[in-house]
Biopython code that builds the backbone (N, CA, C, O; Angstrom):
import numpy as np
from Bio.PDB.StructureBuilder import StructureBuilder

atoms = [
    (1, "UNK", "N", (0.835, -1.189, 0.000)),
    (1, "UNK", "CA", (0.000, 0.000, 0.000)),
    (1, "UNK", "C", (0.872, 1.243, 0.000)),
    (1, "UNK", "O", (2.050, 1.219, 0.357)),
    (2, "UNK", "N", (0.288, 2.240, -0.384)),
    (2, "UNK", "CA", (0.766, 3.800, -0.635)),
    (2, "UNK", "C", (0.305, 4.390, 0.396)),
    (2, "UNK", "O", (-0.812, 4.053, 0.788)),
    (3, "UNK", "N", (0.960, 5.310, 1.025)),
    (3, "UNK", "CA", (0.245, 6.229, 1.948)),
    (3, "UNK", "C", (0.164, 7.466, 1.085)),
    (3, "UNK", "O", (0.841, 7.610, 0.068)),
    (4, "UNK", "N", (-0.671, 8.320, 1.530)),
    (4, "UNK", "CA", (-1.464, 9.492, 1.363)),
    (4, "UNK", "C", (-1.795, 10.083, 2.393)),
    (4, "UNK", "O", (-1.950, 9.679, 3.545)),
    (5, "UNK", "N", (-1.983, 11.868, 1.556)),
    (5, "UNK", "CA", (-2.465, 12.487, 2.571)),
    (5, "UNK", "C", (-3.286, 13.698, 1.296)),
    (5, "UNK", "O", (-2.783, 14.170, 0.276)),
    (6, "UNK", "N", (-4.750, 13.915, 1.901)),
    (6, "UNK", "CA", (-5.849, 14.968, 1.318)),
    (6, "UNK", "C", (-6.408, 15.444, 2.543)),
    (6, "UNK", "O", (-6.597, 14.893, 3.628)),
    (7, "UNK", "N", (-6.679, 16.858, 2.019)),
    (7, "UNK", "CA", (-7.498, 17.730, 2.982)),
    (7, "UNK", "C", (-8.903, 17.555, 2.149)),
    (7, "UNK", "O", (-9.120, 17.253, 0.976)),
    (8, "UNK", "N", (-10.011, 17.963, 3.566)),
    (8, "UNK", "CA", (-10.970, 17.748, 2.860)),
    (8, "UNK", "C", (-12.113, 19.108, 3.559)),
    (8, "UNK", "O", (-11.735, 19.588, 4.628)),
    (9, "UNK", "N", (-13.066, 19.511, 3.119)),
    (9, "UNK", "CA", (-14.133, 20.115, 3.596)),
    (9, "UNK", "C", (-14.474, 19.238, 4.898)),
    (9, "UNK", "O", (-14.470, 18.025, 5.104)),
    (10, "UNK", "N", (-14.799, 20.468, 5.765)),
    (10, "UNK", "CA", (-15.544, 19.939, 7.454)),
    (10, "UNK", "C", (-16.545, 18.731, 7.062)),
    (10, "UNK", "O", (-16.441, 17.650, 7.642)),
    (11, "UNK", "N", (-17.842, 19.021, 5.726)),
    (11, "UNK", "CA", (-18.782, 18.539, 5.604)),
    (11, "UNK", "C", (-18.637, 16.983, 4.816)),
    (11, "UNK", "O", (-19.466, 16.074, 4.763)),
    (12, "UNK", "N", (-17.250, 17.067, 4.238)),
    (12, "UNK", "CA", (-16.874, 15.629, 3.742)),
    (12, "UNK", "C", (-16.343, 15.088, 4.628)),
    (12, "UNK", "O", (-16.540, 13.873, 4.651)),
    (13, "UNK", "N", (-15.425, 15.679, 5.781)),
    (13, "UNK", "CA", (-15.048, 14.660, 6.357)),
    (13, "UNK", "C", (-15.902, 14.134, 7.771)),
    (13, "UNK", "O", (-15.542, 13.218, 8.510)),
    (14, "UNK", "N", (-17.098, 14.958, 7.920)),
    (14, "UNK", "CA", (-18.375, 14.248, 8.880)),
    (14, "UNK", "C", (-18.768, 13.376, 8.185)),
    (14, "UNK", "O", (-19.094, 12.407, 8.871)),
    (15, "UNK", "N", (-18.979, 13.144, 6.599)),
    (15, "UNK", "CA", (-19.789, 12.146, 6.204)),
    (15, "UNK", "C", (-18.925, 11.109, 5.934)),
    (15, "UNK", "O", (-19.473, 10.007, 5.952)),
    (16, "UNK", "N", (-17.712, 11.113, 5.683)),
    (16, "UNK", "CA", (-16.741, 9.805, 5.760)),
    (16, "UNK", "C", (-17.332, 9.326, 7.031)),
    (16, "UNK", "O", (-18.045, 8.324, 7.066)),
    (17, "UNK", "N", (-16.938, 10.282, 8.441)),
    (17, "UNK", "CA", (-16.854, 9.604, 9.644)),
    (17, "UNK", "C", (-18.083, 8.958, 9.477)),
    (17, "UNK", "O", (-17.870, 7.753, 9.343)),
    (18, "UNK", "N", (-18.933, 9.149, 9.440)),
    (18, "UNK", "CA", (-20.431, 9.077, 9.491)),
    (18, "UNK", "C", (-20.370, 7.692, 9.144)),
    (18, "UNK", "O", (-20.622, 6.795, 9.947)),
    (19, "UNK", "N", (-20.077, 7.532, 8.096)),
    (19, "UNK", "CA", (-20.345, 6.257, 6.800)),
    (19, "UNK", "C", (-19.629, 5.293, 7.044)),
    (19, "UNK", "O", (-19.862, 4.153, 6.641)),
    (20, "UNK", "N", (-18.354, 5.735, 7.957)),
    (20, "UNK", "CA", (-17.710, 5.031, 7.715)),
    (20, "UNK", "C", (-17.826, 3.658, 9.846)),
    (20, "UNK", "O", (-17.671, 2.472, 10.135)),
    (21, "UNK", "N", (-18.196, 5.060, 10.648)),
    (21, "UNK", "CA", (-18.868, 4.229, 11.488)),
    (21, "UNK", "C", (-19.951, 3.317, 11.520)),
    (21, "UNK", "O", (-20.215, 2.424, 12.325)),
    (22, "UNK", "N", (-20.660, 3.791, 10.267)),
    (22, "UNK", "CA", (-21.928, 2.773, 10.303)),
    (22, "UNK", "C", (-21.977, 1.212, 10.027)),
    (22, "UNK", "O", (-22.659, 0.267, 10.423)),
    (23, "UNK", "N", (-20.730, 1.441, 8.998)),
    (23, "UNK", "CA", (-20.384, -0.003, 8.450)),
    (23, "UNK", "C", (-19.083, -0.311, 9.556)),
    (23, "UNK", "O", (-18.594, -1.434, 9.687)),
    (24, "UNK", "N", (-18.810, 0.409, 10.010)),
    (24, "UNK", "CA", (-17.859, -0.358, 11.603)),
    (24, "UNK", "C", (-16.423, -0.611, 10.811)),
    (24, "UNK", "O", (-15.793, -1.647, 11.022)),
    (25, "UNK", "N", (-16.004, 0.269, 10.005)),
    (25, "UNK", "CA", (-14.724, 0.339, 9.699)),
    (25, "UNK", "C", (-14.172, 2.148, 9.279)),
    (25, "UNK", "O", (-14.809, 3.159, 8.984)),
    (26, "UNK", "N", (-12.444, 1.798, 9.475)),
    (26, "UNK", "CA", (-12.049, 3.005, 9.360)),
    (26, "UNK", "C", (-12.218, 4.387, 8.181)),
    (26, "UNK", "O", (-12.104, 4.035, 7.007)),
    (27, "UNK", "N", (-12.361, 5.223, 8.313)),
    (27, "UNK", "CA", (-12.082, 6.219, 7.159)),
    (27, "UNK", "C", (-11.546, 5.705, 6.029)),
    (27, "UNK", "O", (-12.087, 5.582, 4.930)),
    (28, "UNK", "N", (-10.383, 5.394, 6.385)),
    (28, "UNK", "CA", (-9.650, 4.749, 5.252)),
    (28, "UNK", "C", (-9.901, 3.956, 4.641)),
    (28, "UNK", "O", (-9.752, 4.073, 3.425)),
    (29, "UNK", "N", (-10.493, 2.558, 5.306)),
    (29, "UNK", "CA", (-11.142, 1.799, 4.719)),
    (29, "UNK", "C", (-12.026, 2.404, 3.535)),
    (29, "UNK", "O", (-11.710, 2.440, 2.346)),
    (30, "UNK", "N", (-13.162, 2.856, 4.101)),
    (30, "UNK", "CA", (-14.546, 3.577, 3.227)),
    (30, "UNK", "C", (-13.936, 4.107, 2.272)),
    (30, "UNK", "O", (-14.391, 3.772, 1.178)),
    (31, "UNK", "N", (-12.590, 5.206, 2.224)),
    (31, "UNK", "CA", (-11.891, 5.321, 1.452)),
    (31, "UNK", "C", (-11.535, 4.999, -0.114)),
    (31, "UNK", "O", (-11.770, 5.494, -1.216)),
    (32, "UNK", "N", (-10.909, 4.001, 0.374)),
    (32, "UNK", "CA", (-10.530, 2.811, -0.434)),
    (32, "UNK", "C", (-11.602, 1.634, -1.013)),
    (32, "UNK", "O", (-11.437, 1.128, -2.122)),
    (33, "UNK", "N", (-12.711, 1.267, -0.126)),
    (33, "UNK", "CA", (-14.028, 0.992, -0.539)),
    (33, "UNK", "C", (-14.544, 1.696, -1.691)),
    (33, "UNK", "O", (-14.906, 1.153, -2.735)),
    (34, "UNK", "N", (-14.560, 3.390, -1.352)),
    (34, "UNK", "CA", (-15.163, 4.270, -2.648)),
    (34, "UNK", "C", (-14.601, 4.096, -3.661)),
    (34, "UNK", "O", (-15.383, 3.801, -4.565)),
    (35, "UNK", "N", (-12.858, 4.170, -4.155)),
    (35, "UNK", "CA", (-12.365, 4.016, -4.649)),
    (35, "UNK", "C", (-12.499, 2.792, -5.474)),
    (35, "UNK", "O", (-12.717, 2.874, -6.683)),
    (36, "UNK", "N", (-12.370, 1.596, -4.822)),
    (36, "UNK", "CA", (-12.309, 0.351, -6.097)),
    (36, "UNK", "C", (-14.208, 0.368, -6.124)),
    (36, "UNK", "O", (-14.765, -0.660, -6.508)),
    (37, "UNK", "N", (-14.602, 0.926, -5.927)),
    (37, "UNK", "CA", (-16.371, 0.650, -6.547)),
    (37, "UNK", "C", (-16.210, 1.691, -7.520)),
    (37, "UNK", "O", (-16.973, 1.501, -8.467)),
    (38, "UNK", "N", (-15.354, 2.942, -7.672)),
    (38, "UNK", "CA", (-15.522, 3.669, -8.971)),
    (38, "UNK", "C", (-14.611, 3.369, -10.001)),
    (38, "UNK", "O", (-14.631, 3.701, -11.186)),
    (39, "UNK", "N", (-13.528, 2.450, -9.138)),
    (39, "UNK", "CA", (-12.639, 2.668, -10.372)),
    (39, "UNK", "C", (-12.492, 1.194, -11.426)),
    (39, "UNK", "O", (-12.447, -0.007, -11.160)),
    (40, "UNK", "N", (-12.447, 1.982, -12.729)),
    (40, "UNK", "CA", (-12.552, 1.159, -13.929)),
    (40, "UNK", "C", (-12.030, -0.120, -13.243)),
    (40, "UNK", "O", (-11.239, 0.090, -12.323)),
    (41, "UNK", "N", (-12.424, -1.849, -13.612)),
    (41, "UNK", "CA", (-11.832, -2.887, -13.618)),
    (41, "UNK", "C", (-10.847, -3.165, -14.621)),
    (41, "UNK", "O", (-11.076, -2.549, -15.662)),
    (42, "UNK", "N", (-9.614, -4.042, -14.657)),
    (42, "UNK", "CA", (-8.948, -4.636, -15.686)),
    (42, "UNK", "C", (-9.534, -4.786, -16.887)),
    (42, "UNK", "O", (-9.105, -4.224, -17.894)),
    (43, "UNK", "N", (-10.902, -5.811, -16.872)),
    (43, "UNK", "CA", (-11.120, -5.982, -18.244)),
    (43, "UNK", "C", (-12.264, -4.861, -18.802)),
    (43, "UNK", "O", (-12.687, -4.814, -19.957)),
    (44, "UNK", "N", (-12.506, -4.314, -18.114)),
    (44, "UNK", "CA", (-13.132, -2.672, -18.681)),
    (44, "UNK", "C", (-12.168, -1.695, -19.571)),
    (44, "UNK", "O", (-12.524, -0.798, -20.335)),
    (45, "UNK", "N", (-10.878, -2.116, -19.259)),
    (45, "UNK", "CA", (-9.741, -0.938, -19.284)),
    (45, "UNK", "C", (-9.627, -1.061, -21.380)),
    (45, "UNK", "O", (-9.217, -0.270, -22.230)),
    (46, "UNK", "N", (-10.052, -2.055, -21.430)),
    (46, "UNK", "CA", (-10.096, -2.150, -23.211)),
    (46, "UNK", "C", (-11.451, -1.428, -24.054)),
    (46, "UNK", "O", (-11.470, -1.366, -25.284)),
    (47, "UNK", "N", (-12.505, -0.928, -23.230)),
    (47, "UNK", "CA", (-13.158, 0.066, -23.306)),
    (47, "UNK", "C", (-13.165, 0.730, -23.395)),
    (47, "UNK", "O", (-13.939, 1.215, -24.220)),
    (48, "UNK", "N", (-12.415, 1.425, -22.741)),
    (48, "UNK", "CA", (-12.144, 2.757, -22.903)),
    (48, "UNK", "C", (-10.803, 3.350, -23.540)),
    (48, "UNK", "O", (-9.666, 2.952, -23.288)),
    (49, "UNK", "N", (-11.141, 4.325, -24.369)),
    (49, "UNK", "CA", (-10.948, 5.021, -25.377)),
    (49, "UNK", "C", (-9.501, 5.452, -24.896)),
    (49, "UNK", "O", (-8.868, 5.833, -25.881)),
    (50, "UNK", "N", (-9.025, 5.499, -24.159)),
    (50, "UNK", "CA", (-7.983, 6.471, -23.784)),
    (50, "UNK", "C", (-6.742, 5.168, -24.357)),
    (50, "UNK", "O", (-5.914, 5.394, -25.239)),
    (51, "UNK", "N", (-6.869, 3.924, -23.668)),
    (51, "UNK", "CA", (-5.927, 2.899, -24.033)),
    (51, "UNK", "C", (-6.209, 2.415, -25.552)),
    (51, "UNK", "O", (-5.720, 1.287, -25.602)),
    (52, "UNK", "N", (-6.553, 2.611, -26.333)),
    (52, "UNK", "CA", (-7.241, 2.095, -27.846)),
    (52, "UNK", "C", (-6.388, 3.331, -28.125)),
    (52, "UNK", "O", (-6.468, 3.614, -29.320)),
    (53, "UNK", "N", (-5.417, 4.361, -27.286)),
    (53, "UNK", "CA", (-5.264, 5.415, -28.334)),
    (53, "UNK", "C", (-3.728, 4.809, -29.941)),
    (53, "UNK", "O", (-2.643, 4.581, -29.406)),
    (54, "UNK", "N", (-3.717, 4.723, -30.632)),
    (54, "UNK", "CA", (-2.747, 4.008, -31.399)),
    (54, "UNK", "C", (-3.438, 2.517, -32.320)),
    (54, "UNK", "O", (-3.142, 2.073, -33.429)),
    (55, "UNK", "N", (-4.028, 2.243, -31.719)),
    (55, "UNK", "CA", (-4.605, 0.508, -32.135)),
    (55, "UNK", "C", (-5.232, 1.217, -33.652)),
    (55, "UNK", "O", (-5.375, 0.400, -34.561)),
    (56, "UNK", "N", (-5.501, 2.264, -33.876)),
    (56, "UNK", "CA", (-6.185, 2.537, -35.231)),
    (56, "UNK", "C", (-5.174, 2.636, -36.139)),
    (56, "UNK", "O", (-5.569, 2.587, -37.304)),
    (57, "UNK", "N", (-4.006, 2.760, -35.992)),
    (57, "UNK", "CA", (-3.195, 2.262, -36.776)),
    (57, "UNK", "C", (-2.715, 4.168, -37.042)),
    (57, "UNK", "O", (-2.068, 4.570, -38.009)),
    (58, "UNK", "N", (-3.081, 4.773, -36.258)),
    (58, "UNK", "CA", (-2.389, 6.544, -35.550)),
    (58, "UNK", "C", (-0.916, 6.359, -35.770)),
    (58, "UNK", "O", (-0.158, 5.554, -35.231)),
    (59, "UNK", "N", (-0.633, 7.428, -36.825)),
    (59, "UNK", "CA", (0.922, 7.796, -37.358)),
    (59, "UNK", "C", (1.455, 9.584, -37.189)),
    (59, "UNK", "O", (0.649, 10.446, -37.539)),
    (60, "UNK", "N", (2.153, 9.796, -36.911)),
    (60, "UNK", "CA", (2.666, 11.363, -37.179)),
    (60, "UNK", "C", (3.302, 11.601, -38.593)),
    (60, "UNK", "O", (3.548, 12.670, -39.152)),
    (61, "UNK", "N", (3.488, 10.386, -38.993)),
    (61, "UNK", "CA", (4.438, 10.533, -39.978)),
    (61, "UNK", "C", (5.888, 10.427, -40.090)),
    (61, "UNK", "O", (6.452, 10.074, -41.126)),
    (62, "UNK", "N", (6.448, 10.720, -39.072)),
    (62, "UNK", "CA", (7.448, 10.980, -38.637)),
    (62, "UNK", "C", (8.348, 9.958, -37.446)),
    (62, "UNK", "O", (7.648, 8.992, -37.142)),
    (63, "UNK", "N", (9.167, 9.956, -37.010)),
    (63, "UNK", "CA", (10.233, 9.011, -35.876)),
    (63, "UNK", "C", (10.105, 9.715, -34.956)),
    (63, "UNK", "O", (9.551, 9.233, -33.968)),
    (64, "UNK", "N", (10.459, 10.806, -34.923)),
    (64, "UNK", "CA", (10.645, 11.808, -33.912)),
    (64, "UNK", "C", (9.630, 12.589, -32.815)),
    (64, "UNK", "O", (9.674, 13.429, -31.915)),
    (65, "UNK", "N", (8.577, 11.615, -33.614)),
    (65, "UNK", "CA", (6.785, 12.040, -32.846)),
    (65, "UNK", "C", (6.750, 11.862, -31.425)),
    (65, "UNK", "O", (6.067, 12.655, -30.776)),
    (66, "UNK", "N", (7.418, 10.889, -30.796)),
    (66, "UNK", "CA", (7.249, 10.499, -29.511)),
    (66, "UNK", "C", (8.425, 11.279, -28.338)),
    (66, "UNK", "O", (8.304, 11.662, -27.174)),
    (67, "UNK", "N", (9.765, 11.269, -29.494)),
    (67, "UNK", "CA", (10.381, 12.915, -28.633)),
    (67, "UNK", "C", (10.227, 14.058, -29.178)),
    (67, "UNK", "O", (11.019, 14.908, -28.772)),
    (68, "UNK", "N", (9.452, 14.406, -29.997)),
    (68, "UNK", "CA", (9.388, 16.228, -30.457)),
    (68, "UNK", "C", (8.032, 16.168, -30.205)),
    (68, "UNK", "O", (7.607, 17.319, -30.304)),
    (69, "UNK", "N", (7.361, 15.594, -29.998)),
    (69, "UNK", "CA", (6.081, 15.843, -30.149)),
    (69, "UNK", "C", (4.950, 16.873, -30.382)),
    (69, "UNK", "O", (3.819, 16.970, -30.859)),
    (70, "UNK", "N", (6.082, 17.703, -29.661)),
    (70, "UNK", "CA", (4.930, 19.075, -29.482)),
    (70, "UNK", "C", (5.151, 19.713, -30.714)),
    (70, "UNK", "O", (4.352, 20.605, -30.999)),
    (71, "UNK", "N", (6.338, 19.383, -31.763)),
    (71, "UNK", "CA", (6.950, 20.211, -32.442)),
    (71, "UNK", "C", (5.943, 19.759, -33.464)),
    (71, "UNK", "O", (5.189, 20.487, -34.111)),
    (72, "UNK", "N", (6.060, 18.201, -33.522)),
    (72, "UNK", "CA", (5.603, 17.447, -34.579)),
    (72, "UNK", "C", (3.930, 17.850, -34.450)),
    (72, "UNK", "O", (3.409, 18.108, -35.535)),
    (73, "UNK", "N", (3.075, 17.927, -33.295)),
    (73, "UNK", "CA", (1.675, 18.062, -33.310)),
    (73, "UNK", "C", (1.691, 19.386, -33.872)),
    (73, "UNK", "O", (1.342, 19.586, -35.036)),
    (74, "UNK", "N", (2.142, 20.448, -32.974)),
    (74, "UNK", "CA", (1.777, 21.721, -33.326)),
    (74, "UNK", "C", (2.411, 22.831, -34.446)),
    (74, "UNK", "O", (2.025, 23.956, -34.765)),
    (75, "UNK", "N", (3.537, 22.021, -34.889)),
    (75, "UNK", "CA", (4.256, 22.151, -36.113)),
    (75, "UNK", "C", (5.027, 23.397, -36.304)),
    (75, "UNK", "O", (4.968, 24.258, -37.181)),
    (76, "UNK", "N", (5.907, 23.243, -35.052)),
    (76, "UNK", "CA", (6.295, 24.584, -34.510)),
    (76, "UNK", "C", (8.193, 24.327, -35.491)),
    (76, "UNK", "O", (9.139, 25.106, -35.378)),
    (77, "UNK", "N", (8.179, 23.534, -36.012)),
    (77, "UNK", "CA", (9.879, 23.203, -36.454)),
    (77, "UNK", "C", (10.335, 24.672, -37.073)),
    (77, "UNK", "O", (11.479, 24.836, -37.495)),
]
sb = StructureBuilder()
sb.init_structure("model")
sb.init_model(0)
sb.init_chain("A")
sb.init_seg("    ")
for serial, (resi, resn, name, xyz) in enumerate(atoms, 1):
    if name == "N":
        sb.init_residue(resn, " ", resi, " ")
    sb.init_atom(name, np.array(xyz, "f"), 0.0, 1.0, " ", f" {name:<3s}", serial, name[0])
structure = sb.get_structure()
């Protein structure tokens, strides 16, 4: 595990406590509970659009696309 640290509003962190006494575990827990219930699963991750970026067969044209990039997108050479 990673440690962390977030500040939060008075009113978020009564309702952690809140939520998180009801079900009889820590902040952190509930936490981390919220977390893997929102976050994408493994085999979801081919869904979404962000990892498919390249699979279309996406070219610059160029070698140098992946270190100039900005030069090569915005065509600043």
């Amino acid at each position: 595990m990673k440690r962390t640290q977030i500040y939060l509003k008075e009113k978020q962190h009564e309702f952690l406590s809140k939520e998180s006494e009801k079900k009889g575990i820590s902040i952190a827990q509930y936490i981390r509970d919220l977390i893997d219930k929102n976050m994408p699963k493994e085999k979801d991750w081919g869904n979404n659009p962000f990892w498919n970026i390249g699979k279309d067969g996406f070219s610059t044209g160029t070698k140098i696309g992946s270190i100039e990039h900005d030069k090569v997108i915005y065509k600043t050479r």
